[in-house]
C-alpha angles and dihedrals in degrees: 000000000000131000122236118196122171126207118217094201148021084236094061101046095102095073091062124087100230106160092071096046141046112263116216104203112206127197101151085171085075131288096085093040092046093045090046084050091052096050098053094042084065109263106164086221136319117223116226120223132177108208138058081228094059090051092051097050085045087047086050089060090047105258122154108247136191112200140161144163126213091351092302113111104243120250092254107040125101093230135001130236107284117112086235089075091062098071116137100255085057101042118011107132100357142122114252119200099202120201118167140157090260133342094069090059095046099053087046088063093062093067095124094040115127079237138352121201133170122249138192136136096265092072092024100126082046091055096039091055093041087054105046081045107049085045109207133136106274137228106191091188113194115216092206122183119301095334081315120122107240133190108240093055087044093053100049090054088050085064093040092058098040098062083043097062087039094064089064093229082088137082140167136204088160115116096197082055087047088055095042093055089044096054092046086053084059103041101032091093101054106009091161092060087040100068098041093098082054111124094223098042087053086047089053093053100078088046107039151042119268080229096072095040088055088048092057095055093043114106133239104349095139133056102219157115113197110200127199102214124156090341109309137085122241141161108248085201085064113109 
């Protein structure tokens, strides 16, 4: 049987083990879901950076960036952080620099993971049969909001580890995994109406369309599996 644990926060990630087991990184407002858009609209990788200072030096050589703070597109980047910037015609083929509040932190951080992949609701099922087929312990490691725990990243590993647990390869003796399937059990038949009490989506609303935001909570639209690996994002479907 394999082990699944959940951390709540960036800030809390050094008390997990991550170099024996695959990391899920979560950012559902909007870094994961973007980067799962990007990638199925045909992106050939997006390079994650943590710092303004990073997208800039990669602006300079001419690189395409995507870049925000605090939900708002920076003053240099080529597109901002909603999933509505990675359509093919802006990004097929192409190579994406990523900055971002707090996903791309976040995914930077899983650098010595056994395996770091990219996880949202939009690619939920995908992620859910890579990862009862690849058969490993699992870390779903929520990127929250500023160091802080937040609802929407809680609640999609919920469903992650539900299904999980429902496969029967699976087991838990985590309590942060208990709360996060809990919650999902609260919030899985409107998840819309849900998270709506949810502090980032509250904050989104003044920048950007309802219909993003509806996008970000709808379920299984992509086929894909983006993986971190040696600095860049791929999708480990991808032949």
């Amino acid at each position: 049987m394999f082990k699944i644990e959940t951390c709540f926060s960036p800030a809390l990630y050094n008390y997990y083990e991550a170099k024996d087991r695959s990391v899920v990184v979560i950012d559902i407002l909007r870094a994961t879901t973007s980067i799962c858009t990007a990638i199925a609209s045909g992106a050939k990788e997006l390079i994650p950076v943590a710092t303004i200072a990073e997208a800039k030096e990669y602006k300079n050589k001419g690189y395409i960036v995507a870049a925000e703070r605090d939900g708002q597109k920076l003053d240099f980047a080529d597109f901002g952080n909603s999933p509505s910037f990675f359509t093919p015609s802006n990004v097929k083929g192409k190579t994406i620099v990523y900055n971002t509040t707090n996903g791309t932190q976040t995914i930077k951080m899983t650098e010595n993971a056994k395996l770091s992949l990219i996880g949202s609701f939009i690619n939920l099922k995908s992620i859910i049969n890579f990862l009862t087929h690849n058969k490993d312990n699992i870390l779903l490691f929520c990127s929250g909001w500023k160091n802080m725990f937040n609802l929407e990243d809680t609640l999609c590993a919920g469903a992650i580890a539900q299904q999980l647990l429902n496969s029967g390869e699976y087991i838990t003796n985590c309590d942060s995994t208990h709360a996060a399937i809990d919650l999902w059990n609260l919030a899985k038949d409107n998840l819309l109406l849900y998270t709506k009490k949810a502090s980032h989506r509250t904050r989104l609303n003044k920048l950007v369309s309802e219909n993003i935001l509806e996008y970000c909570f709808s379920l299984n639209i992509v086929d894909v599996v983006p993986c971190f690996k040696e600095g860049k994002i791929v999708d480990i479907l991808r032949k």
